[in-house]
N, CA, C and O of each residue as an XYZ file, in Angstrom:
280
protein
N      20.404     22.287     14.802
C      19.354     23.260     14.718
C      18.236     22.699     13.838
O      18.543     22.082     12.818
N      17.133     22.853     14.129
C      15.817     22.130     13.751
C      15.375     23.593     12.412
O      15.256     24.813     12.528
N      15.288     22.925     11.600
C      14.913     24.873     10.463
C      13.080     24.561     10.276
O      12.437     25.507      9.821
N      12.230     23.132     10.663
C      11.188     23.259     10.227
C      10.836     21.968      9.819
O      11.234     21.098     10.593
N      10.031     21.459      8.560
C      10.181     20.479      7.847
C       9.898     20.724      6.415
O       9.287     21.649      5.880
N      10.674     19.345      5.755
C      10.542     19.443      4.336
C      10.522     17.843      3.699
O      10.714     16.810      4.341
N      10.250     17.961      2.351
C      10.631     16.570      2.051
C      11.544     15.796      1.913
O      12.700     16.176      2.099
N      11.224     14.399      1.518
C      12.408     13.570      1.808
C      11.952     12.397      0.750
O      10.827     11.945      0.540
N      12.819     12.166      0.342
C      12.846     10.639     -0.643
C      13.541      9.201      0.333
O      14.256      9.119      1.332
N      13.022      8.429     -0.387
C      13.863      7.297      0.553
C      14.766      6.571     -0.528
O      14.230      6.554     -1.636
N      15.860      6.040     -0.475
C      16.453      5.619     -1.883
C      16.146      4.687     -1.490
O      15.351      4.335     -2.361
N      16.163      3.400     -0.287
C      15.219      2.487     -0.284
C      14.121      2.059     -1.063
O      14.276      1.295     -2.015
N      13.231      2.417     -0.784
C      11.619      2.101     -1.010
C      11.452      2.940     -2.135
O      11.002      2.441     -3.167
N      11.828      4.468     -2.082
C      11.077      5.411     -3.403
C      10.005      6.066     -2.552
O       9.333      6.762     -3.313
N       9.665      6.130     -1.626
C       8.476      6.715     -0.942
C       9.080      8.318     -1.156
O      10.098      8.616     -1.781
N       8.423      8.972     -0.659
C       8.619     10.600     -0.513
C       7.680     10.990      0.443
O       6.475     10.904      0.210
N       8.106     11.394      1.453
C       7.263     12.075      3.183
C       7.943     13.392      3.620
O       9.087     13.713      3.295
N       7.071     14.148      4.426
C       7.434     15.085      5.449
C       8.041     14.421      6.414
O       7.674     13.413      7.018
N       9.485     15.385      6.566
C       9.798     15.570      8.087
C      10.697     16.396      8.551
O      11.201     17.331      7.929
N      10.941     16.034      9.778
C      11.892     17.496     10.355
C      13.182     17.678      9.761
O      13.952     16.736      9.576
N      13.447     18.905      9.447
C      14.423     18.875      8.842
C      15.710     20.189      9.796
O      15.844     21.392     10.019
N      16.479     18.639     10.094
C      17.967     19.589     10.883
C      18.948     19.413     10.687
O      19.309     18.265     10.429
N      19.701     20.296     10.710
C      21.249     20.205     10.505
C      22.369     18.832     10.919
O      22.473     18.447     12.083
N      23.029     18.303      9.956
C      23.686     17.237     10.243
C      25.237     17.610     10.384
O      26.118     17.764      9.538
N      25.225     17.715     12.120
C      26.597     17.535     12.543
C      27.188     19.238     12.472
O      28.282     19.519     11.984
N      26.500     19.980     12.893
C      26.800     21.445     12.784
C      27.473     21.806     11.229
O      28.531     22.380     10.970
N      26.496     21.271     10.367
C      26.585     21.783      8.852
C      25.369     22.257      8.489
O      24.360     22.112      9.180
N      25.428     23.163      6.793
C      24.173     23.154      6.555
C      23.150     22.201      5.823
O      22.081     22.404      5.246
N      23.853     21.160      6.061
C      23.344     19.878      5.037
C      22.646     19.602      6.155
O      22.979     19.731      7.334
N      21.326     19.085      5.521
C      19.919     18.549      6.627
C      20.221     16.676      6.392
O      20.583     15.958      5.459
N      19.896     16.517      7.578
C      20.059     15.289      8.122
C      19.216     13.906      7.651
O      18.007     13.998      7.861
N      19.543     12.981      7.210
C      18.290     12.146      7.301
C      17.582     11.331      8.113
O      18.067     10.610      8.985
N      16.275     11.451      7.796
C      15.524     11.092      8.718
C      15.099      9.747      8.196
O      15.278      9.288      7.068
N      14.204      8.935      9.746
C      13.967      7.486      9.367
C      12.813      7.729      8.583
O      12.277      8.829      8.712
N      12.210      6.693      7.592
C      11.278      6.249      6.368
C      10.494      5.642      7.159
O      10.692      4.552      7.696
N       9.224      6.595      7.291
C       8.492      6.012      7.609
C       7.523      4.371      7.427
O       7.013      3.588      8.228
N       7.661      4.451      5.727
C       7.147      3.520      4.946
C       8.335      2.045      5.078
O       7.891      0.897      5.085
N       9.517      2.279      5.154
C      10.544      0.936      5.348
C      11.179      0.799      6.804
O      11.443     -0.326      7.226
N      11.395      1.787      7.477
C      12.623      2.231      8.271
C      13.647      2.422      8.027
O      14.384      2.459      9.012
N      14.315      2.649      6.662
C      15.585      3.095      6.271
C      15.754      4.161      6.681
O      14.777      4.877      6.903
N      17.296      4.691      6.958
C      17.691      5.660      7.229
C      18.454      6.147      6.056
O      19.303      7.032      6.164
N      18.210      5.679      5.141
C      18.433      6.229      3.752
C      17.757      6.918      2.802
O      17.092      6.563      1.829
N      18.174      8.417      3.461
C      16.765      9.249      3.019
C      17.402     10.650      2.651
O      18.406     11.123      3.184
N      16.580     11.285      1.558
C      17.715     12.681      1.432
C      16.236     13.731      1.240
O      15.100     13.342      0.969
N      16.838     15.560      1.550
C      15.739     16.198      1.044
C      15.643     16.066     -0.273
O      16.536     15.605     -0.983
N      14.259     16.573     -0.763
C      14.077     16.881     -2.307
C      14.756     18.639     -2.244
O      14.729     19.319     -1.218
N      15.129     18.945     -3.116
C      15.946     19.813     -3.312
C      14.906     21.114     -3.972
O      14.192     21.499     -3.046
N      14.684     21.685     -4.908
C      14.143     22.959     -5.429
C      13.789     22.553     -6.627
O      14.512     21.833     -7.317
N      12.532     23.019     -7.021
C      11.856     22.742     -8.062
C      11.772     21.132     -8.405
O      11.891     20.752     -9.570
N      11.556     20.197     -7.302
C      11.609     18.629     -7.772
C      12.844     17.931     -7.212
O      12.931     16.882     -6.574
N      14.004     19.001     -7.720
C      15.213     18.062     -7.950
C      15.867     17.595     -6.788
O      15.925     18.379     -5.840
N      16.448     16.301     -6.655
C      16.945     15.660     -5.272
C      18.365     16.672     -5.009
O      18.707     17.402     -5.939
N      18.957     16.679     -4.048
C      20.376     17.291     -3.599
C      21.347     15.910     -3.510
O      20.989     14.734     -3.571
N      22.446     16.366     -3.375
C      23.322     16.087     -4.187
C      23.992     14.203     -3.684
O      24.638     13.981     -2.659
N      23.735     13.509     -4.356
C      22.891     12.097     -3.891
C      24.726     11.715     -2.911
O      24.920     11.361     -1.748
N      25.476     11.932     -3.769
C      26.929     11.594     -3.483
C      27.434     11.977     -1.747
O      28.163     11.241     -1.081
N      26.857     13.255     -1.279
C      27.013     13.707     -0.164
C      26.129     12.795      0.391
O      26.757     12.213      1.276
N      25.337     12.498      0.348
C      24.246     11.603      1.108
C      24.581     10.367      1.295
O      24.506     10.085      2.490
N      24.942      9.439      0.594
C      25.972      8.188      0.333
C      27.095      8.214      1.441
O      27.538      7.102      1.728
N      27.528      9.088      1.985
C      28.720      9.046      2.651
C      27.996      9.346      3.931
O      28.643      9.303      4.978
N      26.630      9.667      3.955
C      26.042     10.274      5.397
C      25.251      8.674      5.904
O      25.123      8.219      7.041
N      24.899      8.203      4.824
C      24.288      6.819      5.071
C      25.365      5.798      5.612
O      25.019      4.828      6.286
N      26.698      6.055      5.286
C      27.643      5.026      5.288
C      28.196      5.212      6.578
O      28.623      4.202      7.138
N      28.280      6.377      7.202
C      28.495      6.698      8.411
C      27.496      6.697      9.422
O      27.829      6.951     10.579
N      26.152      6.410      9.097
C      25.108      6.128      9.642
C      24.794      4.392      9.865
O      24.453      3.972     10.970
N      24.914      3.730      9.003
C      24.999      2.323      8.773
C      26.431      2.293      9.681
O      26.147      2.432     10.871
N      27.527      2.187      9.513
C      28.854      2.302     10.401
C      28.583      2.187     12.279
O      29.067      1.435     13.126
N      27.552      3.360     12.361
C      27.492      3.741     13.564
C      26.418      2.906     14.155
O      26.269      2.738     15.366
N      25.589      2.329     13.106
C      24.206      1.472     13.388
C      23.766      1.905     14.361
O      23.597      1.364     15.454
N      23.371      3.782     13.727
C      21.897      4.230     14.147
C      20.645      3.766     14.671
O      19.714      4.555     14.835
């Protein structure tokens, strides 16, 4: 399910961009999207008031993403 868009950090590069933001794998954790600025797919939302979400869940979404060579 697509909810809209929001931001995104890249742990790559450090950039921070808009983009669509959807559900990964029928959860409510939003998915990452490719970096515009590198092409990494190592990318998480920014979370509320600044703060990133929760980097550890993301690590395991990259690793299964890299795995699958997205």
């Amino acid at each position: 399910m697509i909810f809209g868009t929001t931001k995104f950090k890249c742990d790559n590069c450090g950039k921070t961009f808009r983009g669509v933001s959807a559900e990964w794998q029928c959860t409510a954790v939003i998915a990452p999207v490719r970096c515009p600025s590198c092409g990494s797919w190592h990318t998480m939302p920014k979370g509320f008031f600044g703060f990133f979400t929760n980097k550890g869940l993301y690590k395991n979404i990259w690793k299964s993403i890299d795995e699958n060579k997205v």
